[in-house]
C-alpha positions in Angstrom: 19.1 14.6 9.5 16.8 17.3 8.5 17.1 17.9 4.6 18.2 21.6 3.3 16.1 22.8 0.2 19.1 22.8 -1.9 19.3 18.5 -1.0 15.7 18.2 -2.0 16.3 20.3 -5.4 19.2 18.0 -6.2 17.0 15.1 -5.0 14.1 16.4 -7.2 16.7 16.7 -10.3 18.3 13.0 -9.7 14.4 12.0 -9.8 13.1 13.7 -12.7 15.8 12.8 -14.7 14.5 9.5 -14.7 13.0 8.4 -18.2 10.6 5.5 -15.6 9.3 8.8 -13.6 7.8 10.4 -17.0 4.1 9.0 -15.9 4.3 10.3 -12.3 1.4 12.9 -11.8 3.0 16.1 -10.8 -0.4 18.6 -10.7 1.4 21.0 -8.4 4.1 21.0 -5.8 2.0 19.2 -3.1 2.4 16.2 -5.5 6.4 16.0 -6.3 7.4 16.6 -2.8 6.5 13.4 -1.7 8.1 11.2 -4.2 11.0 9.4 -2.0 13.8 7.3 -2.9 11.7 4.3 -2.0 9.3 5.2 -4.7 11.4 5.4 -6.8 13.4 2.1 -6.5 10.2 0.4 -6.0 9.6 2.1 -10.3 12.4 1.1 -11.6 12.2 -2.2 -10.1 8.8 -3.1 -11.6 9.9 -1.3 -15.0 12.5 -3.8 -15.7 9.6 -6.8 -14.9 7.5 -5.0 -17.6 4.8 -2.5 -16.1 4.4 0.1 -16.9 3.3 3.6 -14.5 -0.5 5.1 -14.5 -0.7 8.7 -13.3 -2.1 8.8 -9.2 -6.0 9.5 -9.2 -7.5 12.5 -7.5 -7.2 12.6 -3.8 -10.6 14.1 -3.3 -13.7 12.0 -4.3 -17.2 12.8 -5.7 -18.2 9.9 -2.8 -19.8 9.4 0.5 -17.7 7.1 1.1 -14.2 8.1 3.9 -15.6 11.5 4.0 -14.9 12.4 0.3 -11.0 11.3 0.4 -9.2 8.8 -1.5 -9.4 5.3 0.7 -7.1 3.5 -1.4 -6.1 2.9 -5.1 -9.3 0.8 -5.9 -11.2 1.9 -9.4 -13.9 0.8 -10.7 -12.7 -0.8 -13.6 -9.2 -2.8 -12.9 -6.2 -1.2 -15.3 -5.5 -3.5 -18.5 -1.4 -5.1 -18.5 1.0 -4.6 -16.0 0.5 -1.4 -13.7 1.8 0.5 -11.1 0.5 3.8 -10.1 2.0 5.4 -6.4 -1.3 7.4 -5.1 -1.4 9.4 -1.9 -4.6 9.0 0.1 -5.6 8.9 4.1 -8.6 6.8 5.9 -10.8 8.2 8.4 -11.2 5.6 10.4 -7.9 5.4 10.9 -7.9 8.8 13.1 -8.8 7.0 16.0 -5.5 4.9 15.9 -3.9 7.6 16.4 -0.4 6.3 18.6 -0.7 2.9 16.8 2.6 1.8 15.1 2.6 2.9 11.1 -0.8 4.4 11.3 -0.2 8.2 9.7 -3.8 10.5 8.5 -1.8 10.9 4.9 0.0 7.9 3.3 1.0 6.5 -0.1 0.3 3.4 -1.6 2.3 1.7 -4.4 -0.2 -0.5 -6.4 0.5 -2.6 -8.6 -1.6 -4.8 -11.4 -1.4 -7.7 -13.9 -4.4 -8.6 -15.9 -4.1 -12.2 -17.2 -1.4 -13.0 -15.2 1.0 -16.0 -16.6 0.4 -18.2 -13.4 -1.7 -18.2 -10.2 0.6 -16.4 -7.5 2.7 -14.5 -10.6 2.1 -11.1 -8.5 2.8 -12.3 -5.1 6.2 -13.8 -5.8 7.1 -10.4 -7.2 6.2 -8.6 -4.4 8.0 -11.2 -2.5 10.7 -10.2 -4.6 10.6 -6.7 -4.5 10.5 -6.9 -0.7 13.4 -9.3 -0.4 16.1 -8.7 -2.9 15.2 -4.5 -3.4 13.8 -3.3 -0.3 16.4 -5.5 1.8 13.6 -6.6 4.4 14.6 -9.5 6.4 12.0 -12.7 5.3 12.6 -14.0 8.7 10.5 -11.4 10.0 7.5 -11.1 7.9 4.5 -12.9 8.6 1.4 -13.6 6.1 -2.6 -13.5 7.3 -4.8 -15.2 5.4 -8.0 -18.0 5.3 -7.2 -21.3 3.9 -7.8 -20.1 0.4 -4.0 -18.7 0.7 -2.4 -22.4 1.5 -2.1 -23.3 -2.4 0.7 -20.4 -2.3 2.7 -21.1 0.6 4.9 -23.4 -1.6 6.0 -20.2 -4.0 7.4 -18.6 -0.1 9.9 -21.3 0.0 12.6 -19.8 -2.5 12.6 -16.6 -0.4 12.9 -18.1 2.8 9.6 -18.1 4.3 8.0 -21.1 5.9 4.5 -22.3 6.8 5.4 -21.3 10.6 5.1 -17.9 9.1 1.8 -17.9 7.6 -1.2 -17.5 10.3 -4.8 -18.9 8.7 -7.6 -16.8 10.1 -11.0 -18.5 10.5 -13.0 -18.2 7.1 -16.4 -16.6 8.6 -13.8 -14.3 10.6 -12.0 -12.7 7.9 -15.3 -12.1 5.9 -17.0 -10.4 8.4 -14.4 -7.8 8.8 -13.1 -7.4 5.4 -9.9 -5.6 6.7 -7.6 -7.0 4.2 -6.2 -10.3 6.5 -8.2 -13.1 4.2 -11.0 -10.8 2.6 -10.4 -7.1 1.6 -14.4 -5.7 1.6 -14.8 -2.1 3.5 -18.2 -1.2 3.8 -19.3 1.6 1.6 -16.6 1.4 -0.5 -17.9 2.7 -4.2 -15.1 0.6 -5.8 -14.8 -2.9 -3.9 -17.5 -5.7 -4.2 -15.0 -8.3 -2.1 -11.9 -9.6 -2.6 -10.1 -13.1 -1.3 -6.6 -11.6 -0.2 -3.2 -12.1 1.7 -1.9 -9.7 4.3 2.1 -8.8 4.7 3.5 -7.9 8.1 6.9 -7.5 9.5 8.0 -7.2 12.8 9.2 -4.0 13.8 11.7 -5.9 16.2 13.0 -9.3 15.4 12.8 -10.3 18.8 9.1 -10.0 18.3 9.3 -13.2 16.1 10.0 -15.5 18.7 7.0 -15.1 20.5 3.5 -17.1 20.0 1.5 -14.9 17.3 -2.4 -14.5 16.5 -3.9 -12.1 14.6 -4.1 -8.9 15.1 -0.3 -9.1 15.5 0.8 -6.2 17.9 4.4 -4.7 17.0 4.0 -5.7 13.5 3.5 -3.3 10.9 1.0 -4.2 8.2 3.3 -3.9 4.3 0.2 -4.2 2.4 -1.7 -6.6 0.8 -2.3 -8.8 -2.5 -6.0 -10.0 -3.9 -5.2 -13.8 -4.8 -8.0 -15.7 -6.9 -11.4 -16.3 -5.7 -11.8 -20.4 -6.5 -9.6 -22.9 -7.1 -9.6 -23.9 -10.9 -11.3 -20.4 -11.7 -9.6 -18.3 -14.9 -7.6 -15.6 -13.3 -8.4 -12.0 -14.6 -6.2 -10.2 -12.7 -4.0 -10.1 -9.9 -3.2 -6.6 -7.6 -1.5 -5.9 -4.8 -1.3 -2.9 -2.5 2.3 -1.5 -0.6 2.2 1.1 2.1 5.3 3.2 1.0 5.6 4.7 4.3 5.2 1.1 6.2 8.2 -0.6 4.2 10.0 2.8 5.1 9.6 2.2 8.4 10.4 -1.4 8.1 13.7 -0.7 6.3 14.5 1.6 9.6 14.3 5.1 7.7 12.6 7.5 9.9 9.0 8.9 8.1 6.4 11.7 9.4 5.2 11.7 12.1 1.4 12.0 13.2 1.3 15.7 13.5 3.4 16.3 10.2 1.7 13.7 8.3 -1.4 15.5 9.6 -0.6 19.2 8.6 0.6 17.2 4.8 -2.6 16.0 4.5 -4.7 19.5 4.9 -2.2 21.2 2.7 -3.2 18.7 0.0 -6.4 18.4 0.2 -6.8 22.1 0.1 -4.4 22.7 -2.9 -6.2 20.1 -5.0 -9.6 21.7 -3.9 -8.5 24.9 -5.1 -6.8 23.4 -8.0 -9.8 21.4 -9.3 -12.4 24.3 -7.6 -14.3 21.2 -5.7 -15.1 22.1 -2.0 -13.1 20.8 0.7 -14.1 17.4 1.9 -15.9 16.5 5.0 -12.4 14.7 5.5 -11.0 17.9 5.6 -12.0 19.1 9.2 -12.2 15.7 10.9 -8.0 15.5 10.1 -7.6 18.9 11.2 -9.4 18.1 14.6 -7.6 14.8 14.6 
């Protein structure tokens, strides 16, 4: 049911009367009106385990790199304690995917960080967590990608219900070579990545889907997000972070989200206001959305 302003005002005054919202960067307009109620629980949630909110980072870059637009929530220098920070950002490349189940030109990530983390895996059971007991997604229908540098974890799955059957190990060489995120997060060009051993989380958008023979790429999944685990067994953990596509778990909890067109039009109108807000030119992003 399409909202009437006067539901999004009250919405906007439930939210902002929230002491764990006082972080959230609010530049302009284009920035509050997409805080949802999934953003929100997903704060509060991570509050009460101790992190604390960072403000979202510009959407326009000074790089290269996606055309000048924000890739994902990677920085060059990790953030110190516990962190979340919900930034809005879009990938070229993912233009041409354009049809493809959960792929949108303008999406937010909740990201979340622990430096020094207590215990190898502290982050992923959290997320596990979060996913399970906030979010109410059913852990029968998630699956994990990974190499075999993720099979020291697969025992912290068990409390939540999720089984080896559920994990799928991608060949080593494989996953480095495309650094998508499924084993080894490394996009090429990216200013703020130098490589990164991780875990992908999927959930299938039917749970019939579950019952068939899986390999990855997993068609009629939709991809969560994903968590960096350590490089080397026995190394000191520095940090530990972990990425969430707010509109994917959306989607997964069945709440409808924008659709390609509307995510599309959201995505020029911020990008222009922050260019004229900042006074940066438009990004060579800019036009290759609006031709999307």
């Amino acid at each position: 049911m399409k909202k009437t302003r006067r539901d999004i005002l009250r919405l906007f005054s439930w939210i902002f009367a929230l002491p764990v919202l006082s972080g959230l960067n609010t530049r302009g307009l284009a920035a509050a009106v997409n805080i949802t109620r999934q953003e929100v629980a997903a704060s509060v949630f991570f509050k009460t385990l101790g992190f604390h909110q960072l403000p979202a980072v510009d959407l326009i870059t000074d790089s290269e790199f996606n055309d000048g637009l924000r890739f994902d929530e990677s920085l060059a220098d990790a953030p110190t304690g516990k962190t979340f920070r919900i930034q809005n950002c879009g990938r070229i490349e993912d233009l041409a995917e354009k049809g493809t189940l959960g792929v949108l030109p303008y999406f937010h990530i909740f990201a979340v960080n622990i430096e020094k983390p207590a215990f190898r895996g502290e982050l992923l059971t959290q997320i596990m967590s979060y996913l399970i007991s906030q979010a109410k997604l059913d852990p029968g229908r998630l699956l994990l990608v990974s190499t075999n540098r993720f099979q020291p974890y697969l025992q912290q799955l068990q409390p939540f219900g999720i089984n080896a059957s559920q994990f799928i190990e991608r060949d080593y060489a494989e996953a480095i070579a495309a650094g998508d995120g499924s084993g080894f997060f490394n996009p090429p060009g990216h200013p703020h990545v130098n490589g990164a051993h991780s875990v992908s989380i999927h959930y299938a958008s039917d749970a019939s889907t579950m019952g068939k023979p899986q390999q990855y790429p997993l068609p009629g999944f939709l991809e969560l997000g994903e968590i960096a685990i350590d490089a080397e067994p026995g190394e000191i953990i520095q940090s530990e972070s972990a990425g969430l596509g707010v509109e994917r778990i959306l989607m997964a909890q069945g709440i409808a989200v924008d659709d390609f067109p509307t995510s599309q039009q959201k995505a020029l109108a911020a990008i222009k206001s922050e260019s004229e807000l900042r006074g940066v030119p438009l990004p060579k992003a800019y036009q290759k959305i609006a031709d999307a």
